[in-house]
GUVEXNU-791271 format. One line per field, with one value per atom (N, C-alpha, C): chain; residue number from 1; atom name; z, x, y. Coordinates in Angstrom, 1 decimal. Layout:
N
chaine c(A, ...) $
num c(NUM, ...) $
atome c(CA, ...) $
zz c(Z, ...) $
xx c(X, ...) $
yy c(Y, ...) $
***
This chain:
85
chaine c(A, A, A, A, A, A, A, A, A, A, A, A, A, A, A, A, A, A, A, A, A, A, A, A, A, A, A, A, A, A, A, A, A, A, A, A, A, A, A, A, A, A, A, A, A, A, A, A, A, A, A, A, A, A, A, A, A, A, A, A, A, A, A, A, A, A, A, A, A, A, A, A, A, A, A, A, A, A, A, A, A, A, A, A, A, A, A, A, A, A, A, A, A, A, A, A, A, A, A, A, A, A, A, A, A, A, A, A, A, A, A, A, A, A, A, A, A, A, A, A, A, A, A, A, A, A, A, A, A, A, A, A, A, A, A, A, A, A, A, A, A, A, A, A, A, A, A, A, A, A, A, A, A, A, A, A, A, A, A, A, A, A, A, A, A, A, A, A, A, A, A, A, A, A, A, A, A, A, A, A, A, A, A, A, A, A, A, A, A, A, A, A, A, A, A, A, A, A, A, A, A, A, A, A, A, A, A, A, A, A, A, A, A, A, A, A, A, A, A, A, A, A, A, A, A, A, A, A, A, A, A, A, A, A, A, A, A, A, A, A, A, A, A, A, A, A, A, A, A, A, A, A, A, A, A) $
num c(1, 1, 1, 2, 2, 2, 3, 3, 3, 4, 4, 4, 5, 5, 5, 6, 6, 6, 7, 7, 7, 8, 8, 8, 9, 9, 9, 10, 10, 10, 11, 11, 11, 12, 12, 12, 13, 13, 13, 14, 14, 14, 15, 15, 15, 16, 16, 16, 17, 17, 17, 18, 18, 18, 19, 19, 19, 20, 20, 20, 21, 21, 21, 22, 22, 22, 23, 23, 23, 24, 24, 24, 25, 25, 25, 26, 26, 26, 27, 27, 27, 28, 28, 28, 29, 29, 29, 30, 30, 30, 31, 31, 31, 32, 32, 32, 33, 33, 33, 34, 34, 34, 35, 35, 35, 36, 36, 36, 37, 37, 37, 38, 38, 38, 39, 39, 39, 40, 40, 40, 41, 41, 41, 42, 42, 42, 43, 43, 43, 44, 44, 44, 45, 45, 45, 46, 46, 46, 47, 47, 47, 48, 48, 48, 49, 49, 49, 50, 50, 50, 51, 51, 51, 52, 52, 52, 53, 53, 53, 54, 54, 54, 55, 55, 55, 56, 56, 56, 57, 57, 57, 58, 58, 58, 59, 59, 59, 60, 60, 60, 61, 61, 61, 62, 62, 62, 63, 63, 63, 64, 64, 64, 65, 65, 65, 66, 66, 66, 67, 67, 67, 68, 68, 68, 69, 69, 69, 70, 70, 70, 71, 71, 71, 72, 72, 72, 73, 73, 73, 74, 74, 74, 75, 75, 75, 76, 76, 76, 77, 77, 77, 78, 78, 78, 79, 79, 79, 80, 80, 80, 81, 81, 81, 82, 82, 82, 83, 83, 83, 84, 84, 84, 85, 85, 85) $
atome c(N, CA, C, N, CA, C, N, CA, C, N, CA, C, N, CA, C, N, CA, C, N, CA, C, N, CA, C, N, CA, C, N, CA, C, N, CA, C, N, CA, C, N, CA, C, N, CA, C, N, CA, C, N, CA, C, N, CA, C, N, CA, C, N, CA, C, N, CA, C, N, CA, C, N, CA, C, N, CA, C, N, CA, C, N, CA, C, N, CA, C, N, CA, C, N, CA, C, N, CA, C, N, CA, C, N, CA, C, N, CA, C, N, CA, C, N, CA, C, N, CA, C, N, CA, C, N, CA, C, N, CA, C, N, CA, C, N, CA, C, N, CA, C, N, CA, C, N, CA, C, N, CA, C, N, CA, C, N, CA, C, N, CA, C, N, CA, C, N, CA, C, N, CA, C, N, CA, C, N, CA, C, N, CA, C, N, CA, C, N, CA, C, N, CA, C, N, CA, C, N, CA, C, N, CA, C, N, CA, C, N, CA, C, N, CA, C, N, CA, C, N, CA, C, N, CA, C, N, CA, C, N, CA, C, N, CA, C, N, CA, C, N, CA, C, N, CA, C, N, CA, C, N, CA, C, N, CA, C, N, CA, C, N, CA, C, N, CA, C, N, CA, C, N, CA, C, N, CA, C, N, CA, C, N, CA, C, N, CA, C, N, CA, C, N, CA, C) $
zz c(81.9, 82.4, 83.2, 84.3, 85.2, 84.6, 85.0, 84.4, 84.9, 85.9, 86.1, 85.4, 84.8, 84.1, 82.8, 82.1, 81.1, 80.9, 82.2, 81.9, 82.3, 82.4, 82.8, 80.8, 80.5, 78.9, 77.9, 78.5, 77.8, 78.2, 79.8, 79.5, 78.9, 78.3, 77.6, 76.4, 76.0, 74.6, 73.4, 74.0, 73.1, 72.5, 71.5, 71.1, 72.6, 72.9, 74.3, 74.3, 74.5, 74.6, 75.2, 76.4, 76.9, 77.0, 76.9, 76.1, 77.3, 77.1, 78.1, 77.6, 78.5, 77.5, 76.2, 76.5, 74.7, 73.5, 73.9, 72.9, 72.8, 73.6, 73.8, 73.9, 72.9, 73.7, 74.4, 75.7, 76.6, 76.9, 76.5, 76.8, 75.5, 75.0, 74.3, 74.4, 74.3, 74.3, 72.6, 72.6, 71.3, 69.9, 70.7, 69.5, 69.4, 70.2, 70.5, 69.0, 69.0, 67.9, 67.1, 66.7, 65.4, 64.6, 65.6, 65.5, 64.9, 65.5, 65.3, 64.5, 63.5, 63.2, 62.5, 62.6, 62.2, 62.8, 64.1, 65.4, 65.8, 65.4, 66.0, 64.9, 63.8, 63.0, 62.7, 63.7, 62.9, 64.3, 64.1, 65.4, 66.4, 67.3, 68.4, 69.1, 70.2, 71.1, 69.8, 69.8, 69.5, 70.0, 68.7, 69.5, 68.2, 68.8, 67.5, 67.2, 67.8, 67.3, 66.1, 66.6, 65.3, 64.0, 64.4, 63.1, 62.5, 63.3, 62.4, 61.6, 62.0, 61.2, 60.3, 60.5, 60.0, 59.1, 59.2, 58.5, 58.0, 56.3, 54.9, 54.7, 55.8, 55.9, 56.9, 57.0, 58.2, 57.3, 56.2, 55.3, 54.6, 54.6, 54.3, 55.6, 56.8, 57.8, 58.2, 58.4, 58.9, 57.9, 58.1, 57.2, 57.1, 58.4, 58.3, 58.8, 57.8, 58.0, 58.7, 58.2, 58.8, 60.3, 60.2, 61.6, 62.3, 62.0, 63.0, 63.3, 62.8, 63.2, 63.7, 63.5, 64.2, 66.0, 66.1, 67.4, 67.9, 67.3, 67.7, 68.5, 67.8, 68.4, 69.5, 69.1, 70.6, 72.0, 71.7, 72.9, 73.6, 72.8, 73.1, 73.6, 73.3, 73.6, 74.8, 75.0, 76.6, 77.6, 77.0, 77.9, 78.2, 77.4, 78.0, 79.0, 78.3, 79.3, 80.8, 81.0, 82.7, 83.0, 82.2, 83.3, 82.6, 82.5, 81.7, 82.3, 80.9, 81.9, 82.5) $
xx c(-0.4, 0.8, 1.5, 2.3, 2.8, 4.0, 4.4, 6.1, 7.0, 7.0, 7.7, 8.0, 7.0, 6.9, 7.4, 7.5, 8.0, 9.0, 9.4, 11.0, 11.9, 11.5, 11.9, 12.0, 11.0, 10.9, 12.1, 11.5, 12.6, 14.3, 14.0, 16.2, 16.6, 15.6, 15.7, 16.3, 17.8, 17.8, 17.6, 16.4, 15.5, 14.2, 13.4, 11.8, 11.0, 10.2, 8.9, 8.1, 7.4, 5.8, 5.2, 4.1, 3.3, 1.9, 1.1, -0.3, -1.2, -2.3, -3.5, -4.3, -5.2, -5.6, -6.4, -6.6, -7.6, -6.5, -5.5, -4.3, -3.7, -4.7, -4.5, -2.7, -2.1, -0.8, -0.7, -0.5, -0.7, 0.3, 1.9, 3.3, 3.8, 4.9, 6.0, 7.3, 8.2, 9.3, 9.8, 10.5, 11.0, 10.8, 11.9, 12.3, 10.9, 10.1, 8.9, 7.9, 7.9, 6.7, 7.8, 8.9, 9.6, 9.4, 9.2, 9.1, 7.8, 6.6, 5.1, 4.5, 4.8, 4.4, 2.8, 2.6, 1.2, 0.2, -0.1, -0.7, -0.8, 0.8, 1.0, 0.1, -0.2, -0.2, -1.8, -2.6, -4.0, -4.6, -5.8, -6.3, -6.6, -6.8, -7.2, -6.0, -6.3, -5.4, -4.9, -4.0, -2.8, -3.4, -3.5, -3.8, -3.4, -3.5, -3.2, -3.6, -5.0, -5.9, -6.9, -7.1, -7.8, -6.6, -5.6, -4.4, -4.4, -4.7, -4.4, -6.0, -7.0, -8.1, -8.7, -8.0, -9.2, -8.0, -6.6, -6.3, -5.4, -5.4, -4.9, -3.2, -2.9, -1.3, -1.1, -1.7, -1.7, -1.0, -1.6, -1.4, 0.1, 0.8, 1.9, 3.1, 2.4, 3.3, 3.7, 2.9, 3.0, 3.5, 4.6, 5.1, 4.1, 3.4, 2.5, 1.2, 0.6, -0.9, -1.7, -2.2, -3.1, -2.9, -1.4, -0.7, -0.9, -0.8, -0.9, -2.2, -3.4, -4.7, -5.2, -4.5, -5.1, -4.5, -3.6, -2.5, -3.5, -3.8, -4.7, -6.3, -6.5, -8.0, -7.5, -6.8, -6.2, -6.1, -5.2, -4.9, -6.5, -6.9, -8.4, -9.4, -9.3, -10.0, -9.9, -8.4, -7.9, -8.0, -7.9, -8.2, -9.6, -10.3, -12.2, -12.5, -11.6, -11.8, -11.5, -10.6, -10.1, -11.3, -12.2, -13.6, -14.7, -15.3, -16.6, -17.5, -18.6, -20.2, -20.8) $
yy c(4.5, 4.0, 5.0, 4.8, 5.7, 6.0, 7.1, 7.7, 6.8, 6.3, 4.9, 4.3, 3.5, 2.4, 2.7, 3.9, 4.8, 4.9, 5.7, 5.8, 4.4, 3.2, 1.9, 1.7, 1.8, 1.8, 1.9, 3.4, 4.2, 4.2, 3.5, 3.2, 1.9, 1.1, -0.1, 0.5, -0.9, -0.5, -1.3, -1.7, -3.2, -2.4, -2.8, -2.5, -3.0, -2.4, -2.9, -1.8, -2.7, -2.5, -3.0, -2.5, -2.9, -2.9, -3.9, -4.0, -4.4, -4.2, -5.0, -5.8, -6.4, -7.9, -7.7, -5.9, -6.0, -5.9, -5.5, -5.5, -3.9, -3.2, -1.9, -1.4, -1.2, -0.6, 0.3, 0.5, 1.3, 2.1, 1.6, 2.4, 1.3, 2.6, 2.0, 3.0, 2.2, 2.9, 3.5, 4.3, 4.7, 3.7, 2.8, 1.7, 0.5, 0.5, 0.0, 0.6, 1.5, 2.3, 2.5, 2.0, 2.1, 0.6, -0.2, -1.8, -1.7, -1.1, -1.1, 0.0, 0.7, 1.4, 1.6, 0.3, 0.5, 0.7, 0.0, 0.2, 1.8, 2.5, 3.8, 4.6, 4.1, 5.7, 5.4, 4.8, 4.2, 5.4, 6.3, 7.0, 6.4, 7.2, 6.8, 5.7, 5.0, 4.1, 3.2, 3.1, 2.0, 0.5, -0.2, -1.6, -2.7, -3.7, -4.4, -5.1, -5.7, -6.5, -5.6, -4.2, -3.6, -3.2, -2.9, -2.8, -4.5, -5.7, -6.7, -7.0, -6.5, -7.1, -6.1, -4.6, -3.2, -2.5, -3.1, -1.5, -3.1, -2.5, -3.1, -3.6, -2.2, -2.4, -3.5, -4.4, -5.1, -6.8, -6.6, -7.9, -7.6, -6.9, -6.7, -6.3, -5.9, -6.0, -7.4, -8.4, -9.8, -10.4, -11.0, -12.2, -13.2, -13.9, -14.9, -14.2, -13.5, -12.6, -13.5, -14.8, -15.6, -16.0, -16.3, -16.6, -15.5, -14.3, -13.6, -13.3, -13.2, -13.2, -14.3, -15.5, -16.3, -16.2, -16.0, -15.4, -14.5, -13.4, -12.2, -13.0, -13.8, -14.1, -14.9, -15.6, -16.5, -15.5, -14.9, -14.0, -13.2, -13.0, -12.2, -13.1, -14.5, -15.6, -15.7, -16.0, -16.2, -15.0, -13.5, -13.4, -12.9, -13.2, -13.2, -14.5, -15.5, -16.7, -16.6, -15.5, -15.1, -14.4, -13.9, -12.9, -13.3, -14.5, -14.9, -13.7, -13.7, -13.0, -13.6) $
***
């Protein structure tokens, strides 16, 4: 993400976050990774399709765990369906 786009972020005084179609968080602002802490503290790139299916804290972050995995596969569905093989 460009420092641009960053410091746009960061003079927000809301939680944001910005993702790509793998779920990759790619920029967050402060209050962004205060909102997501789980995504942030798992290695590697921040994402949240592997924090909602791989890491345990994931069933006690979601109010509606199923709901949210099912949301998760949605989003990843659609966007495979923008570039078939």
């Amino acid at each position: 993400m460009t420092d641009a786009v960053q410091q746009v972020l960061d003079s927000m005084s809301v939680p944001a976050v910005v993702m790509n179609s793998r779920m990759d968080i790619v920029a967050a602002n402060e209050l962004g990774r205060a909102l997501y802490p789980g995504p942030f503290s798992m290695a590697g790139q921040p994402n949240f399709a592997r924090f909602a299916f791989l890491d345990p804290r994931a069933a006690e972050f979601y109010d509606q765990y199923d709901g949210a995995k099912t949301f998760t596969v949605s989003v990843l569905r659609a966007s495979a369906g923008r570039n078939p093989p």
